[in-house]
C-alpha atoms as one frame of an Amber mdcrd trajectory, in Angstrom:
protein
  22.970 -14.681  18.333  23.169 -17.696  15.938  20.490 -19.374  18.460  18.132
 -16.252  18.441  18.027 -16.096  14.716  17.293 -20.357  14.116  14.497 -20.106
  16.203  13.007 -16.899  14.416  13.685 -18.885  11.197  12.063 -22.005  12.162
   8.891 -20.386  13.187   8.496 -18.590   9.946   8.929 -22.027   8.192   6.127
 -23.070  10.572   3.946 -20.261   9.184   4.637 -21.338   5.928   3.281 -24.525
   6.459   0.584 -23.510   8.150  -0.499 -21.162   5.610  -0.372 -23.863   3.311
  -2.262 -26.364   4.789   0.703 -28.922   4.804   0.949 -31.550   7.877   4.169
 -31.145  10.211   5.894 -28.028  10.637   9.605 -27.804  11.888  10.552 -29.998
  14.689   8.029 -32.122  14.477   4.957 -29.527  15.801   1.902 -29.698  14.292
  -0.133 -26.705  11.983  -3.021 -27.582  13.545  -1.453 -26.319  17.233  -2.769
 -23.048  16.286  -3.511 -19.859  14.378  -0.609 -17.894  13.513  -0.311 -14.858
  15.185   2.174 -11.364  15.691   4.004 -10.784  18.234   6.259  -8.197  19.965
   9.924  -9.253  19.664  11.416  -6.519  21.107  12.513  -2.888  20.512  14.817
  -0.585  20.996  14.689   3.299  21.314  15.922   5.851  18.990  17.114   8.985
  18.885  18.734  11.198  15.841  16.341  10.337  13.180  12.043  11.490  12.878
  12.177   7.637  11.343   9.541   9.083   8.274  11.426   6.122   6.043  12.802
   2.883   6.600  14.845   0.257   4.895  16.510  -2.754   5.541  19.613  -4.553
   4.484  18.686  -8.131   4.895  22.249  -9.250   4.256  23.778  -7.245   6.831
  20.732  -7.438   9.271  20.601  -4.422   9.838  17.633  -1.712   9.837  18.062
   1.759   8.646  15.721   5.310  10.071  16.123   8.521   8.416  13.915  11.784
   8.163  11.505  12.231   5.082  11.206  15.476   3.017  13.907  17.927   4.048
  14.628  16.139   7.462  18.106  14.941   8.544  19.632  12.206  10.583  20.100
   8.681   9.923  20.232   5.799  12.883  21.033   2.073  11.616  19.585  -0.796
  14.114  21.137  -4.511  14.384  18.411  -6.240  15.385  20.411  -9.544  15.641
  19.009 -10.211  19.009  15.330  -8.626  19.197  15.378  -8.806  22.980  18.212
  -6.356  22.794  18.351  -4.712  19.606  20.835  -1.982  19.522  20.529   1.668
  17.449  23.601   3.934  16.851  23.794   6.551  13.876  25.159   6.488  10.784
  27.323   8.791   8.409  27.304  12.156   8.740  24.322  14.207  10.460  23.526
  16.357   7.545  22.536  13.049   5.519  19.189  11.290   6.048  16.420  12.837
   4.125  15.518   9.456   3.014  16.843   6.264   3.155  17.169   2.938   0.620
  19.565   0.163   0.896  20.856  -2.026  -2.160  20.098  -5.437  -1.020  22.958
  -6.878  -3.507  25.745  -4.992  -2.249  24.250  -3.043   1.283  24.922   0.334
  -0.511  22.613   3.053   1.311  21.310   6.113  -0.629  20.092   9.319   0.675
  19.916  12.881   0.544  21.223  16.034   2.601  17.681  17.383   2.643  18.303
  21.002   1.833  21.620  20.374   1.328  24.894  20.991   3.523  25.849  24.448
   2.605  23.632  27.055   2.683  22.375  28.541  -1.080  23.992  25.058  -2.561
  22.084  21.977  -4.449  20.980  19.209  -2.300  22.830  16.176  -3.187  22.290
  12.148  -3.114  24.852  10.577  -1.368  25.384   6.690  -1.549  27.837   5.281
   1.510  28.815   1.872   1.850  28.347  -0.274   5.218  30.805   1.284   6.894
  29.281   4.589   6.568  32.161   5.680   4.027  30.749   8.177   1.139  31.548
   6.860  -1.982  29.935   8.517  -4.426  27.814  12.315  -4.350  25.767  14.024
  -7.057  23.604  17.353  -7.379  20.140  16.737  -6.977  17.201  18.944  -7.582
  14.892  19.412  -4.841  15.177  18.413  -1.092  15.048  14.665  -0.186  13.604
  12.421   0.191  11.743   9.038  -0.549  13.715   6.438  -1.993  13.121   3.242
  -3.680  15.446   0.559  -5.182  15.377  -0.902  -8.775  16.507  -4.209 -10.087
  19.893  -4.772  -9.497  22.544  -4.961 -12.600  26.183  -6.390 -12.296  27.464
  -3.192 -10.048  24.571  -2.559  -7.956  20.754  -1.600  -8.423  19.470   2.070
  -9.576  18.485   4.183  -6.405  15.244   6.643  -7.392  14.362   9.904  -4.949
  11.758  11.935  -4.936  12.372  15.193  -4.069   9.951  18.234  -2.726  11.044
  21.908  -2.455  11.475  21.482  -6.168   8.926  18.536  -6.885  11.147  16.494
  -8.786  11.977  12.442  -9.471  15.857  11.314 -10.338  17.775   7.996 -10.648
  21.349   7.649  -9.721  22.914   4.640 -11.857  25.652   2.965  -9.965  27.187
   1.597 -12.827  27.317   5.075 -14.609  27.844   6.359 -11.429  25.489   9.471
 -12.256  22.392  11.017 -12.015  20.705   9.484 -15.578  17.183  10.540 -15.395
  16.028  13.824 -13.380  12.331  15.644 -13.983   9.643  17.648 -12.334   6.790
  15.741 -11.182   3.740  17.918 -12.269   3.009  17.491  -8.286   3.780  17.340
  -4.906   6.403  14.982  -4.515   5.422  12.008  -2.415   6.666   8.393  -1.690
   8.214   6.279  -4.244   7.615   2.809  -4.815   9.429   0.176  -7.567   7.939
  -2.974  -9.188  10.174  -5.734  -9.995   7.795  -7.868 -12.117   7.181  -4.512
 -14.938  10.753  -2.743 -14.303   8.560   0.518 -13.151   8.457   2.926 -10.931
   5.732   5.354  -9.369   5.756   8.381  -7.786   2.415   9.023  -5.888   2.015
  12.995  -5.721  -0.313  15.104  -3.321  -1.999  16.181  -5.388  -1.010  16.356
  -9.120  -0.856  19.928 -10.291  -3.522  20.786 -13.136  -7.212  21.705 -13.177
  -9.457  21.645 -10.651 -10.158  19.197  -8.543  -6.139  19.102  -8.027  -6.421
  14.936  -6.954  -3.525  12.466  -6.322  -2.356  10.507  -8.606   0.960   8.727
  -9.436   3.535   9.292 -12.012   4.731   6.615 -13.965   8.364   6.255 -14.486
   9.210   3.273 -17.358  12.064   2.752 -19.978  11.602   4.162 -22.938  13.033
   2.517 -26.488  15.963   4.081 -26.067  16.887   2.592 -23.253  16.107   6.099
 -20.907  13.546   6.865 -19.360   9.957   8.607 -19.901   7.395   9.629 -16.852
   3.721   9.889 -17.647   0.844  10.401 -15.667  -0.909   6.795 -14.322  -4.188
   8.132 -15.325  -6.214   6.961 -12.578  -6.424   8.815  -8.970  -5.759   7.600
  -5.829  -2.546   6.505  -3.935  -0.110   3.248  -4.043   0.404   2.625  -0.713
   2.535  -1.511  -1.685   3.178  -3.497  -4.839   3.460  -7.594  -4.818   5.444
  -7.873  -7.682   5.172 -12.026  -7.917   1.472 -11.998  -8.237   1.582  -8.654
 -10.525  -0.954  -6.466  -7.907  -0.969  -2.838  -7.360  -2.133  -2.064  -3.879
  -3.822   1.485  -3.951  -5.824   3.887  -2.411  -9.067   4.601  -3.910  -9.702
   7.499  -2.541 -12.290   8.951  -4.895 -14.542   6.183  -5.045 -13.446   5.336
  -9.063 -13.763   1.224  -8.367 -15.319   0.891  -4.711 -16.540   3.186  -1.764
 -14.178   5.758  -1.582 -11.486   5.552   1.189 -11.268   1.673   0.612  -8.021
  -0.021  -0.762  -8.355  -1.904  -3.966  -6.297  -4.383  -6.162  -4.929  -3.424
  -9.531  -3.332  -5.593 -11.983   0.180  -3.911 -12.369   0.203  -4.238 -15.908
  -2.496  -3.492 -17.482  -4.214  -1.711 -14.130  -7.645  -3.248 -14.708  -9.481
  -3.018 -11.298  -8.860  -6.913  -9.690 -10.765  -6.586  -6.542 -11.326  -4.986
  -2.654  -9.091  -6.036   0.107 -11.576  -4.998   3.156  -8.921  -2.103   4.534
  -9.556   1.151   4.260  -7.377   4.404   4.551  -3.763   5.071   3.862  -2.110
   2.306   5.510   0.867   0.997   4.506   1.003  -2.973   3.000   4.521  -4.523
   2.993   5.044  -7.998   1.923   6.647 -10.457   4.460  10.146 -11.968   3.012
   9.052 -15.233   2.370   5.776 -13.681  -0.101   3.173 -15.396   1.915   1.978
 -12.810   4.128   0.966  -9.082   3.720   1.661  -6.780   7.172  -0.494  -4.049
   7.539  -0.841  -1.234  10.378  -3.122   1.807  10.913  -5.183   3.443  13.668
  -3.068   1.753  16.215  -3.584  -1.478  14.767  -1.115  -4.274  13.003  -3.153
  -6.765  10.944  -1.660  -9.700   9.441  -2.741 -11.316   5.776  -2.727 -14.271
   3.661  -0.941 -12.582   0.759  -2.986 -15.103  -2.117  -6.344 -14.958  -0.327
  -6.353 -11.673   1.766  -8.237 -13.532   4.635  -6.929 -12.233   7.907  -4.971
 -14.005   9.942  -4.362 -11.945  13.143  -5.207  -8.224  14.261  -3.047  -7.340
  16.972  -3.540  -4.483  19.149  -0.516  -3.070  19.413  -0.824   0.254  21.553
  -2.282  -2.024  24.556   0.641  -4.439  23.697   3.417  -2.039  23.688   2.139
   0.199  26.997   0.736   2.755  24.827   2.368   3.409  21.725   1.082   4.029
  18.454   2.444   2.340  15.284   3.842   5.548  12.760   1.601   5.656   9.622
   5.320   5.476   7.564   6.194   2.032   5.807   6.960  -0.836   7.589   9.763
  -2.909   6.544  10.988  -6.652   6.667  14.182  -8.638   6.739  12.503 -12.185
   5.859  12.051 -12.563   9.101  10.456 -10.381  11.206   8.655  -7.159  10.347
  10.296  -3.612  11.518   7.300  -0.357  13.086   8.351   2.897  14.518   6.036
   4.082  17.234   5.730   6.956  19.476   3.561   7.439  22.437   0.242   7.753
  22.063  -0.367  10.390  24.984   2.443  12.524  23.706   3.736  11.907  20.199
   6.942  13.301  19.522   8.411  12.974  22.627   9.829   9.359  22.513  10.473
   7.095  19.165  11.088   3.249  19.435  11.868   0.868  16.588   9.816  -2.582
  17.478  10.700  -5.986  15.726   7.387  -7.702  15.707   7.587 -11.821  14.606
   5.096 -14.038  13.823   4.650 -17.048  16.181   1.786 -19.880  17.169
C-alpha cells in the first residue's frame, strides 16, 4: 500500500515540474521525457448509491458516493491501492441525499432525502468515520448538494441545498445547529464554496421571477452581524468550479452575456468582472487537482486535462474507448491530491452498471 501511494506521489511531483518548466523531476527523470498525460488507475464497481455527488476525505483516503436530490444510499471507496480499490456502504440506507466531508476532522454530512419517516422533516445528519451519527437537525426541503466552508477550531460549516422545498441551510459544528436556513427564489441546484471570499453560491434552475425564468446563482455571504444574507448574483448562467488561489469563477455562460452562448468563461470572484474564455463549452464540471496546478475536466465522453494558470491543454483522453465503453457521469469529479475520482456507466445501457475510476496523471 505504502509502495502504491510513493509512486503515485512521485509522479505528481514530476508533473509539477514539468508544468513548470524546471530541469529534473523525481528520481532523476527528465521533464523533457514527455507530455504529461491521464491515465486509468483503476476502478472499482458500485452498487447502493446513483453516485449524483461525490466527496473525498483526503486524510482518510477515502472516497464517498451518495444520491443527489431526494435519492438515498451512501457507498465510501478506499482507493489505497487503485488496482484494487474496494467500495462498501456507509451509515444507514436512508442517508445519502448528498454527500460532503470535513477535510479537518473527516466528518461527513448528508441528508435523508425525504426524510426517514413518512409525513416528517428531512434532516442533515453529520456521522463521523466510523459511520456513527453524531449529530441530526430538521431541515427544510429534501437533500441534497453539499459544500464545505472554511474550517474553525471544531470543524468547518456544512451548506445543503435542498429541492422539494427549494431551500439553502448551514449546519455550524461548533453551535452544533442549523444557523442560517432560506428559500432560494429557485430551483435548488448544486452548491459550491469559495475559500479566498468566505462565500457561497447556490446555482438554481432557473431562478423564479419574470419571464425569461434563467439560471442564475444565489449568493450566500456574512453579513455585519456576523449571520448571514443571500442575494441574487445578478448575472445568468451557471458555476460549474471556483479556484479560490487565483480568485476565478468558472461559469457557464449560457446566454451569451460575455461570449457565444454555451461557452465557459472566467470571472473574477470578487468583483465578477468578465476575465476571459477558457475554449470549453457546455456544463462540464472543472475541479482543481490537489496540488493547484492542473484543472480536470470531463464531458461528452471526454476527460481533458489543463494548465490551471494558462488553460493550455495538456491531454484529452478518450475515456469511453479507454474504459471498454463507459461514459464519464456529467456529476463533479473529485480529487485526493493525487489522483482524480469519475463515476461512469455504460454507454450502451446507462443505468445498468456504475463504476468509480481513479484516473492519475503519468508521462
Amino acid at each position: 500500500m505504502a509502495t502504491a501511494t510513493g509512486s503515485i506521489r512521485s509522479l505528481i511531483v514530476f508533473a509539477v515540474l514539468g508544468l513548470l518548466g524546471l530541469g529534473a523531476g523525481c528520481d532523476g527523470a527528465s521533464s523533457t521525457s514527455g507530455p504529461e498525460r491521464l491515465v486509468i488507475e483503476g476502478f472499482v464497481d458500485i452498487s447502493g448509491s446513483t453516485a449524483n455527488e461525490l466527496a473525498v476525505d483526503p486524510a482518510g483516503r477515502f472516497v464517498y458516493l451518495a444520491g443527489g436530490m431526494g435519492q438515498t444510499g451512501i457507498v465510501r471507496v478506499d482507493p489505497s491501492v487503485t488496482a484494487a480499490m474496494t467500495a462498501s456502504p456507509f451509515g444507514p440506507p436512508e442517508f445519502g441525499g448528498g454527500i460532503a466531508v470535513d477535510p479537518a476532522t473527516g466528518r461527513v454530512a448528508t441528508t435523508d432525502a425525504y426524510g426517514a419517516n413518512p409525513g416528517a422533516p428531512a434532516v442533515i445528519g453529520i456521522f463521523d468515520r466510523t459511520g456513527a451519527l453524531v449529530d441530526v437537525k430538521p431541515i427544510q426541503g429534501c437533500g441534497g448538494s453539499f459544500a464545505v466552508g472554511s474550517p474553525g477550531p471544531l470543524g468547518a460549516p456544512f451548506a445543503v441545498s435542498t429541492q422539494c422545498v427549494d431551500a439553502f441551510a448551514i449546519y455550524d459544528p461548533a453551535a452544533g445547529a442549523i444557523v442560517f436556513e432560506t428559500a432560494t427564489g429557485g430551483v435548488s441546484s448544486t452548491v459550491h464554496f469559495d475559500a479566498s471570499t468566505g462565500l457561497f453560491y447556490q446555482n438554481r434552475t432557473p431562478r423564479f421571477g419574470p419571464a425569461p425564468r434563467r439560471n442564475q446563482p444565489l449568493v450566500i455571504r456574512r453579513d455585519p452581524g456576523n449571520g448571514f444574507v443571500a442575494a441574487d448574483l445578478g448575472i445568468d448562467g451557471f458555476i460549474i468550479g471556483i479556484d479560490a488561489s487565483r480568485r476565478r469563477l468558472y461559469f457557464a455562460d449560457e446566454y451569451g452575456l460575455f461570449a457565444p452562448a454555451g461557452e465557459i468563461v472566467i470571472l473574477d470572484s470578487t468583483t465578477y468582472a468578465f476575465l476571459g474564455t477558457t475554449g470549453l463549452t457546455g456544463l462540464g464540471r472543472l475541479t482543481l487537482s490537489g496540488d493547484g496546478r492542473v484543472l480536470f475536466n470531463l464531458g461528452n465522453g471526454r476527460l481533458q486535462l489543463l494548465d490551471a494558470v494558462t488553460l493550455a491543454s495538456i491531454d484529452d483522453f478518450d475515456f469511453v474507448s479507454a474504459s471498454g465503453g463507459f461514459t464519464p457521469s456529467v456529476y463533479p469529479a473529485v480529487s485526493d491530491g493525487l489522483r482524480f475520482f469519475v463515476a461512469a456507466q455504460p454507454q450502451a445501457a446507462p443505468g445498468t452498471a456504475l463504476r468509480l475510476y481513479a484516473i492519475g496523471r503519468t508521462r
